[in-house]
N, C-alpha and C positions, 0 to 999 in steps of 0.2 A: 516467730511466724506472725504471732499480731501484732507488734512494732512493724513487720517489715509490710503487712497489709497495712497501718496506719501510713507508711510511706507512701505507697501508693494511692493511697485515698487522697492525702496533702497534695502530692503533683498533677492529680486527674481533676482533681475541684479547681487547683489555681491555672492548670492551663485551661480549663473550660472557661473562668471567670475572666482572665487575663482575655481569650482570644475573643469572648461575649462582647464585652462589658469595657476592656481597657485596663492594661496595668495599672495604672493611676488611679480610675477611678475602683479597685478590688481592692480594698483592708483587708489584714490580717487576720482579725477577728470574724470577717466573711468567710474567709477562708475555713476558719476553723469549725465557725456554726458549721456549714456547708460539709465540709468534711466527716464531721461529727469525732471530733478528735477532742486532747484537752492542750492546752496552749505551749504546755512542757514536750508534748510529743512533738509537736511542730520545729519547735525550733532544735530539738534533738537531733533533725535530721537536715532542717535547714536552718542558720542559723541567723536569714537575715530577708526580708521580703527578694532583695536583689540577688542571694542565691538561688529562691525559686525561680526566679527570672531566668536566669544563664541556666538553669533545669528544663526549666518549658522551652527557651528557644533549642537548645539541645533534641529534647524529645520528640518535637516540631521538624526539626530540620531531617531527623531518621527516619521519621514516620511517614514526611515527603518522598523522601528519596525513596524508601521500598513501597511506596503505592505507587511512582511511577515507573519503578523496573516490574513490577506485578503487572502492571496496566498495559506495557508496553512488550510484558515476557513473550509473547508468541505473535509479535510484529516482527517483518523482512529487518533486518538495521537497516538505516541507510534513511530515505526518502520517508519512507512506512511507519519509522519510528521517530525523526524528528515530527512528521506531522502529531505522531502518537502524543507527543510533550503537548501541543495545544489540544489535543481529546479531553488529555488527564485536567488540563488547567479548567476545560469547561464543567467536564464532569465535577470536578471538588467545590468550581464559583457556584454551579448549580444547589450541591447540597449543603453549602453551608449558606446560602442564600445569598448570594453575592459581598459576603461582608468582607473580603478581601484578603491580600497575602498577609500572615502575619508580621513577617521579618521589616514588609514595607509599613505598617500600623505603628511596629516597635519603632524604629529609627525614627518614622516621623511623631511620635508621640515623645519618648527621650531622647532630644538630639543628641545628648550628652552619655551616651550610652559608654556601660562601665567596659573597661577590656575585656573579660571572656563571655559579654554579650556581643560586643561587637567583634569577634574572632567567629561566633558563633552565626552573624548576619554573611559575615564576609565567606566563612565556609558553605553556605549556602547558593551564595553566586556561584560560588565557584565550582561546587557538584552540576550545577544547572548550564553553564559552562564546558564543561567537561565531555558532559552529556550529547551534549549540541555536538561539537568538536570531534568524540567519535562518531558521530553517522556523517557529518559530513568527509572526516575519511574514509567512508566506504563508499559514499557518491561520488568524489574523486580520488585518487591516490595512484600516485602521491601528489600532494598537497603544499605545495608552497608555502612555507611558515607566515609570511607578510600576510597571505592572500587569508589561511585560513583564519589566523588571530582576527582579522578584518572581518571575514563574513559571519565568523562567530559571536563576537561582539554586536552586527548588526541584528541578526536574527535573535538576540539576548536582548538588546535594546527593544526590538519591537514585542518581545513574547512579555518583558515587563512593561510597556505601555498600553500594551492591551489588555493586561491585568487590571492595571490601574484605572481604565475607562471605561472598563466591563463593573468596575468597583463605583465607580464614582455615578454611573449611569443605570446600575442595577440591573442590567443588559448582558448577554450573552454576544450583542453584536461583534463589538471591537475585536473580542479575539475570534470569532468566526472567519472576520473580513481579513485580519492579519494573518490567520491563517491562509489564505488565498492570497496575499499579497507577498507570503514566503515561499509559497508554490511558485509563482513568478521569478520570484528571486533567484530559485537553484535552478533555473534552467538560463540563465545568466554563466553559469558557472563553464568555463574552460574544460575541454573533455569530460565533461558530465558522464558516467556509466549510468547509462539508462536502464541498464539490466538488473540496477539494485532499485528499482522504484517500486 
């Protein structure tokens, strides 16, 4: 039980420090003071700074997904609940103070990022993806395979650039405005059911 509390102490310090601070610039030894562990317990359960890594984006990547099905639990699907995706995005940039998406910090910090980090960024899109993709089939359906890969990708392209510019500008704006510039969008859309908005 206290091995398995020092585990958790080790993954809660390095993804606090990693998401703070920056993989690169967090030591091991940070980790450890911070944890308050001894350096044998550390690597007993991780055996190498880059398995914390593929840990925290891991823990990261779960911990998104169920704060936006929570976020989003008792939204219409459909219109109600993809705008719910940019709520969730403002509410989280709000409280962590605009310091931005992880997974986009990661890649651009190690391009070189090892396999099951980058399995880890890539599974990530692709929940957020997903995501998108069912509500837009219950705004239309059935749904064109061309048509929907296309506007789900757009509306994934704009929901990460306005991540990135709400991050870079310290601003809540970008994704406010892209929010109302995706509300625009799905009424573009080919037999729209209005009945799911």
């Amino acid at each position: 039980m206290k091995e398995q509390g020092a585990k958790e102490r080790i993954l809660s310090t390095a993804c606090q420090l990693f998401y703070e601070q920056g993989y690169q610039a967090t030591g091991i030894n940070q980790i450890i003071e911070e944890a308050g562990i001894a350096k044998a317990s550390l690597y007993q359960h991780f055996p190498s700074k880059e398995a914390l890594l593929n840990e925290y984006l891991l823990v990261t990547r779960v911990n998104n997904y169920e704060h936006l099905h929570t976020f989003t639990a008792k939204m219409q699907p459909g219109k109600q609940k993809l705008m719910g995706l940019f709520d969730n995005r403002l509410q989280r940039m709000e409280k962590s103070k605009f310091k931005g998406c992880a997974f986009i910090r990661i890649a651009y910090e190690l391009p070189e990022l090892n396999e099951a980090a980058t399995a880890q960024v890539r599974a990530h899109t692709q929940g957020l993806k997903s995501f998108i993709e069912q509500q837009l089939l219950v705004i239309r359906h059935p749904f064109p395979k061309a048509e929907l890969r296309e506007m789900t990708d757009m509306i994934l392209n704009l929901y990460e650039g306005a991540g990135l510019q709400s991050y870079m500008l310290r601003s809540a704006k970008p994704v406010e405005d892209t929010k109302k510039v995706v509300q625009k969008l799905l009424l573009t859309i080919p037999g729209l059911n209005r009945l799911k908005d």
